[in-house]
C-alpha positions in Angstrom: 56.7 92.7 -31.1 56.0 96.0 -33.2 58.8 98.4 -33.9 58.3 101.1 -36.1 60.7 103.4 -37.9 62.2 107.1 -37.9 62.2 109.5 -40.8 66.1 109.9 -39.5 68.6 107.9 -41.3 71.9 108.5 -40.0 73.0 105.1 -39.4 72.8 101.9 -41.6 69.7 100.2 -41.9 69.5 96.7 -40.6 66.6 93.7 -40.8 64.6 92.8 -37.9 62.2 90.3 -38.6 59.6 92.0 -41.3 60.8 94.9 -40.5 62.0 98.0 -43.1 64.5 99.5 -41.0 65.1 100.3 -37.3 66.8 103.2 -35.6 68.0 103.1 -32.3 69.7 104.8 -29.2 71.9 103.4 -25.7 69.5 105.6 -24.0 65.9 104.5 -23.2 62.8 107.1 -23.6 60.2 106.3 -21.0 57.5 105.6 -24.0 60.2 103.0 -24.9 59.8 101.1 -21.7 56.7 98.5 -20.9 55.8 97.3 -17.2 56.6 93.7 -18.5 58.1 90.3 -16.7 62.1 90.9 -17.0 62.3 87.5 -18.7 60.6 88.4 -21.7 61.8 92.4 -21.5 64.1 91.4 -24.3 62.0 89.6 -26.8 59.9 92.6 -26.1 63.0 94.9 -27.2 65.8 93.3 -27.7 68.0 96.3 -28.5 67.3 98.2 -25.5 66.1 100.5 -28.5 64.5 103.2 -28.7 61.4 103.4 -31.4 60.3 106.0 -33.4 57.1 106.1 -35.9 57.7 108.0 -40.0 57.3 111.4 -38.2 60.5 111.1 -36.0 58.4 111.1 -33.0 59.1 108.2 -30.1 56.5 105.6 -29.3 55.6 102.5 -27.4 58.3 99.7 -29.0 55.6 97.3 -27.5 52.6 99.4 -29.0 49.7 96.7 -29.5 46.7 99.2 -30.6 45.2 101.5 -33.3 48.0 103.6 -34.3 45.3 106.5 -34.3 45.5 106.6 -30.9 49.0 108.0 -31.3 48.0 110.5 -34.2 45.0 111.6 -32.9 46.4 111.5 -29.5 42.9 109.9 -28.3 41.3 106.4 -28.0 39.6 104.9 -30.4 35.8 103.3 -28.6 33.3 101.6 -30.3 32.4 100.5 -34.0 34.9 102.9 -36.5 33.7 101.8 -39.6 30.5 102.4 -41.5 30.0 99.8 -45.0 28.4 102.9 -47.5 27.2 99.7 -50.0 28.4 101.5 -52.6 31.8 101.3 -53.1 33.1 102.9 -50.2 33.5 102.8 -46.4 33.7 105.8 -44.0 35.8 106.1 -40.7 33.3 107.5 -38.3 37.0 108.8 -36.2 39.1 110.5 -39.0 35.5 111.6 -41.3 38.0 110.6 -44.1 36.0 107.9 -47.0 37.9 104.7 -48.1 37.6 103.2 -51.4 36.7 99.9 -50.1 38.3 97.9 -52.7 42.0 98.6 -51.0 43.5 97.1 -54.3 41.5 98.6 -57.3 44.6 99.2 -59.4 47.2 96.8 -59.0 50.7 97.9 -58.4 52.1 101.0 -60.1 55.0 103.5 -59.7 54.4 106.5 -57.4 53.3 109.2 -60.2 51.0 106.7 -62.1 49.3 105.8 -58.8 48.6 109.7 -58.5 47.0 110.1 -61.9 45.4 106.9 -61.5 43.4 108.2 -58.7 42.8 111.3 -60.2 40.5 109.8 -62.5 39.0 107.5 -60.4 34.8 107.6 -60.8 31.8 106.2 -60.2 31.6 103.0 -62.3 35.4 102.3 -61.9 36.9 99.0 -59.6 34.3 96.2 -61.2 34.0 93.5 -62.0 32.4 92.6 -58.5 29.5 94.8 -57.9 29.7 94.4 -54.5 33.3 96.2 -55.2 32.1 98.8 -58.2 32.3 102.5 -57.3 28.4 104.3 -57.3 29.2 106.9 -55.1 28.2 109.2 -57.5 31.6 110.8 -57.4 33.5 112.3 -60.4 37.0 112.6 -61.7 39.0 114.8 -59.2 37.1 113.6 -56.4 39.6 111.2 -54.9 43.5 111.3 -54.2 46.1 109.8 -52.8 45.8 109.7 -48.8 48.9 111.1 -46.4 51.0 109.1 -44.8 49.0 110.2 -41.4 46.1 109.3 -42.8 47.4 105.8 -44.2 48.6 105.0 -40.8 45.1 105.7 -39.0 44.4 102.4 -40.5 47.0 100.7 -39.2 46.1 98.7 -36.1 49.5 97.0 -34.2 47.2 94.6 -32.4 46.6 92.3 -35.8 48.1 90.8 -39.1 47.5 90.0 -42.6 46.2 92.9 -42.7 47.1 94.8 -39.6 43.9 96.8 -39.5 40.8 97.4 -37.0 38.7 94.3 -36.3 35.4 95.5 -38.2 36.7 97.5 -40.8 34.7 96.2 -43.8 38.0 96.7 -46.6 38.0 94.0 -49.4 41.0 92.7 -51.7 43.9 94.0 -48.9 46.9 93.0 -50.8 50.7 92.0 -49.7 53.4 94.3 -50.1 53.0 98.2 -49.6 50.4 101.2 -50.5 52.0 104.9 -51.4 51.0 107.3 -49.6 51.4 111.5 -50.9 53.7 112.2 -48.7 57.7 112.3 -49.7 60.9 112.5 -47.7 61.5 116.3 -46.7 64.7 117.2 -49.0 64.1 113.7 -50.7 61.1 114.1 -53.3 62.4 110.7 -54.9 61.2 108.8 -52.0 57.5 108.8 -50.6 56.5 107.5 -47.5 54.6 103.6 -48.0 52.7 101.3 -45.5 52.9 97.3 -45.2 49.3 97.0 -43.9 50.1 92.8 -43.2 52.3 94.2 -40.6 52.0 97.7 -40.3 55.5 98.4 -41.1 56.4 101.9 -42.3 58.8 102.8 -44.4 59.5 104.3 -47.6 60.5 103.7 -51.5 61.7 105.6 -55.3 58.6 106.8 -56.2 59.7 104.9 -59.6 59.5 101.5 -58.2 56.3 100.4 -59.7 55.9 97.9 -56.9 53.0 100.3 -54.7 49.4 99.5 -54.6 47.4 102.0 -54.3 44.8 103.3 -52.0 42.5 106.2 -52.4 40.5 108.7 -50.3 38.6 111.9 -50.1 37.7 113.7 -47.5 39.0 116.4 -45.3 42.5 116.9 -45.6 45.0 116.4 -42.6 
């Protein structure tokens, strides 16, 4: 089961399983609703709820794919990922470039992560050299990534990490990567991804418990 969250917080936040939080309603969208055996309809849902993902927008409760399918409102065929063998990995669906070392510097507070990336350069994330940077890219080149584009990497279907079978990534660690993106009205609190689960949620950009994950590329 796969329940994702809503940008919405009106009501207390409860714990379902690995889950951050979960917001639901008496009423049931359509999305909400699987064709599935009624004896397993509530393990499948057991609120009756109905899901939202980080942008407030309803989806699947039951949803077992690429969660790019629901950004890019397309499906997602064939081979994604191309291994650059030199630090880096490009998604052949979003055009964005990966670090592929998805844990080059450890876990840091919101702002740190920011600068960290910043600087990050060709020669940076050894020791491994299968791991070290030789893009040729400079200082400036990289940044944090979106929350969308963090969660086109998300992919419901697997776990530990929950991302698309051939994707190439190295070092994937548990807990949560920052994205750029913070609350509207709520600049304290930026929007983070679990990638073992592909929980969404978000924390005080001071917590210096985020890992950190960066990209270039065209911007969303």
């Amino acid at each position: 089961m796969q329940v994702t969250f809503s940008q919405v917080a009106h009501t207390t936040l409860f714990m379902l399983f690995a889950f951050c939080g979960g917001v639901y309603a008496e009423e049931n969208s359509s999305l909400s609703k699987a064709p599935i055996d009624a004896q397993v309809s509530e393990i499948v849902n057991p609120f009756k709820s109905t899901c939202y993902d980080w942008r407030d927008k309803i989806i699947p409760c039951d949803f077992k794919r690429t969660y790019t399918e629901l950004l890019l409102d397309k499906p997602a065929f064939g081979p994604r990922f191309i291994d650059n063998k030199d630090g880096t990995v490009a998604d052949k669906l979003t055009r964005l470039i990966w670090l592929k070392n998805s844990n080059c510097f450890g876990m840091v507070a919101w702002p740190d992560a920011a600068r960290a990336v910043k600087g990050l350069k060709a020669g940076d994330c050894g020791p491994d050299p299968a791991l070290v940077l030789a893009d040729g890219s400079a200082a400036g080149d990289w940044r944090l990534p979106t929350m969308g584009e963090l969660c086109t990497l998300i992919d419901f279907s697997n776990r530990d990490p929950a991302l698309p079978n051939g994707h190439f990534f190295a070092n994937v660690p548990s807990g949560y990567h920052w994205s750029l993106t913070t609350l509207d009205n709520h600049s304290e609190l930026a929007w983070i991804v679990y990638l073992e689960s592909g929980t969404t949620c978000y924390e005080n950009i001071h917590n210096q418990a985020g890992h950190v994950w960066p990209v270039r590329g065209p911007l969303e």
